[in-house]
N, C-alpha and C positions, 0 to 999 in steps of 0.2 A: 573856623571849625576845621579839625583834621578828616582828613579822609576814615574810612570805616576801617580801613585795611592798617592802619597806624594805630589803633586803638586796640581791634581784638585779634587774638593770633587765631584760636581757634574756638569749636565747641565744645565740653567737657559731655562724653555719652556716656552713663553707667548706668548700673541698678538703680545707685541714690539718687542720677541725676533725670534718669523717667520714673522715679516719683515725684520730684519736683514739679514736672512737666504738666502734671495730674492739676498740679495748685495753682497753674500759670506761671510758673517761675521756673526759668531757666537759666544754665549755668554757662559761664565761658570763661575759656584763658586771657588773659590780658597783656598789654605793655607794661610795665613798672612804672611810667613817667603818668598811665592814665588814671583820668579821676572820674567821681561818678556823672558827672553831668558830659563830661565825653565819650562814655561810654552809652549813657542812655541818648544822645544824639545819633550816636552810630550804628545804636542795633534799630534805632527808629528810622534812619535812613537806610541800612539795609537792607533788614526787611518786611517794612512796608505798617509798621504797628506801634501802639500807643505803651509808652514808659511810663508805669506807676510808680517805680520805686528801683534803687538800684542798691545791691548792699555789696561790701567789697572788702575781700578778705585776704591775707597773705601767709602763705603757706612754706614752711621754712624743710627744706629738703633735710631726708633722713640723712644718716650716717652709718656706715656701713665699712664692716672690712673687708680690704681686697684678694677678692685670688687668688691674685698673682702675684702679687709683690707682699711678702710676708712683714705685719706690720704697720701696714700702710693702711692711713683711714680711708675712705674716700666719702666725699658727699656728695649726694644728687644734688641740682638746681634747684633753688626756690623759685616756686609759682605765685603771681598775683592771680586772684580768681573775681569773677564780679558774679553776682545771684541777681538776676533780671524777674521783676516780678512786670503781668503784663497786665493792661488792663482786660477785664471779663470779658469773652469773647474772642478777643484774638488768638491767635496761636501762631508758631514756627512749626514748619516740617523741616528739621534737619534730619532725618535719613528719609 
């Protein structure tokens, strides 16, 4: 099993992602290489709660013209993202 820290990079906080929060399901950024069953190991060993379900999506970065260089496209990074559903009862305090 990988360590926690090699599977998620971070938490995803928004408007949409505390409504999630509401249903049990919370959001996080991922590694590209990770899959659902290491990711639901990881947020169960880091913090401390039971993985009902993990869904996992990938988000392909906008495109956009530059600035500064006339012409020139540029593209943000694409994100893998994972939606953590928990079981009833538990919860995360990320902030």
């Amino acid at each position: 099993m990988k360590p926690a820290y090699s599977v998620i990079k971070r938490p995803l906080v928004s408007e949409k992602t505390a409504a999630f929060a509401e249903d049990n399901k919370y959001v996080f950024e991922i590694y590209p290489c990770a899959d659902r069953k290491e990711v639901a190991a990881a947020v169960e060993a880091q913090f401390k709660v039971t993985v009902t379900r993990v869904n996992i999506l990938n988000a392909k970065g906008k495109r956009k013209m530059s600035r500064t260089k006339r012409g020139e496209i540029i593209k943000a990074p694409d994100v893998k993202k994972a939606i953590v559903t928990l079981k009833k009862g538990d919860k995360i305090e990320l902030i």
